[in-house]
N, C-alpha and C positions, 0 to 999 in steps of 0.2 A: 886617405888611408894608404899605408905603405903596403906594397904588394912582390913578392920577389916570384920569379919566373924559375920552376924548376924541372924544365922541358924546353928545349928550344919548340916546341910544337906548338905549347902555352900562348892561348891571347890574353893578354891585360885588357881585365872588363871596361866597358861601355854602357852606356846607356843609348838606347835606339833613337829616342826623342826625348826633347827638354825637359817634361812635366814626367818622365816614367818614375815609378817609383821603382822597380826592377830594374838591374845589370848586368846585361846576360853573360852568363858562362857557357861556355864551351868546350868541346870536348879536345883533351892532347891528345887520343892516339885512338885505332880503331877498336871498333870493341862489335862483338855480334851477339844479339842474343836470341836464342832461340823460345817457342813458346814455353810460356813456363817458368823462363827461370828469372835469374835476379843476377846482375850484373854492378860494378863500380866501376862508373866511365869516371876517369882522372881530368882533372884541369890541368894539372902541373904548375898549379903556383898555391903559395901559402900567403898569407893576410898577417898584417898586424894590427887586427883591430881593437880600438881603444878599449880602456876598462869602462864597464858600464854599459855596451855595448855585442852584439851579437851580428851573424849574418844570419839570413832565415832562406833558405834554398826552398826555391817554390818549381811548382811546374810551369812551363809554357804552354799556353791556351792553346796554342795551334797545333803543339806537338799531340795533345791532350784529345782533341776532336779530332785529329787527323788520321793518329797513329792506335794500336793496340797497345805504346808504351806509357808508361806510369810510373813518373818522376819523385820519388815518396819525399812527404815535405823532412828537412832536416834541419840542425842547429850548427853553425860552425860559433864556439865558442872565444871568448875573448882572449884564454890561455893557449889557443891550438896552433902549431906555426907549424903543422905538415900540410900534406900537397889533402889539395878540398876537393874529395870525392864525389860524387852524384850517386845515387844508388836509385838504379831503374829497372823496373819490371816489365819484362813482356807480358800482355795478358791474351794474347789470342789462343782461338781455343781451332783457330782454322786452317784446316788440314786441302784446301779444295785447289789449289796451286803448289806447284813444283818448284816456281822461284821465290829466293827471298825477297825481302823488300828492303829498299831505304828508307830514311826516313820522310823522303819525300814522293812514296809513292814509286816510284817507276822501282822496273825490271833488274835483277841485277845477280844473271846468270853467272857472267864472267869474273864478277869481282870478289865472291866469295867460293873457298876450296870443299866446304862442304851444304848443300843448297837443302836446309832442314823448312820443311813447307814453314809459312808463317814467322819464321825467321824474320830480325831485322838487323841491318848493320848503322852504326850511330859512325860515321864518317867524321877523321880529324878534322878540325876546325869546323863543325856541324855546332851549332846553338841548342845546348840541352834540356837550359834550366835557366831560373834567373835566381838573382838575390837578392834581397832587402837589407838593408843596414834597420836594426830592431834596437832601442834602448830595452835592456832590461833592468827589472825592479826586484829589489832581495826585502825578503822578509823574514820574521823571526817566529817560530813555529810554538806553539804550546800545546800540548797534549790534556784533553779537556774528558772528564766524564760524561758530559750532555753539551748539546749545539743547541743555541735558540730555535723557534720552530719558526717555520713559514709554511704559508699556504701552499706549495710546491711539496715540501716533503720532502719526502725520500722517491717519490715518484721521477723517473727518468725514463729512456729509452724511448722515445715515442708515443710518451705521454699525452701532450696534447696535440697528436694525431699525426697523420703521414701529408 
């Protein structure tokens, strides 16, 4: 897949090991977010990916258990040739520290100008997210009066229990 770098800060993806189905991206430039909000850490490169084809932005496991941040899943589409975003949320709600945090845990008084408790800084060339290469399937929609019934229904939400 052709990939154009539009940041010199920008890594061209990899794959960590042989069999991953995930490539991770990573972050071009610093980015901080405090509890709360919602943030778009930049890659700084754009994709051409094929027709028929999508990338599916997922979270990383360890950022996911480790961190208060929260990677939201996304679609980079087969027509899109700008720089591929990540859109992450801080979700701490914890006020009981003065410093902020990276995202690997440790102290980091000095490196940010404003130290908001629960804070986190996502560090250029930090690993944010990954990607899947996803084939997508098109179908052709018909607008119906009645759906067959199934034993399911219309019942959802946690239906068949928690």
């Amino acid at each position: 897949m052709k990939v154009k770098r539009l940041r010199e800060s920008a890594v061209i993806p990899t794959y960590a090991k042989q069999f991953d189905s995930g490539f991770d991206l990573v972050a071009a430039e610093d980015v901080v977010i405090a509890p709360g909000e919602t943030k778009l850490v930049p890659t700084g490169l754009a994709f051409e990916i094929p027709e028929g084809y999508e990338i599916q932005v997922r979270p990383r496991s360890g950022m996911t258990l480790k961190t208060r941040l929260r990677v939201q899943f996304g679609t980079v589409d087969a027509g899109y040739r700008g720089d591929v975003g990540i859109i992450v949320d801080n979700i701490s709600r914890d006020n009981w520290s003065n410093a902020a945090r990276l995202i690997n845990n440790s102290y980091a008084y000095e490196t940010l100008d404003e130290c908001i408790p629960g804070s986190y800084l996502i560090k250029t060339g930090d690993r944010i997210a990954q990607g899947v290469i996803a084939a997508v399937e098109h179908t052709t929609f018909e607008e119906v009066d009645d759906l067959n019934e199934t034993e399911r229904g219309t019942n959802g939400y946690g239906s068949t229990g928690i």
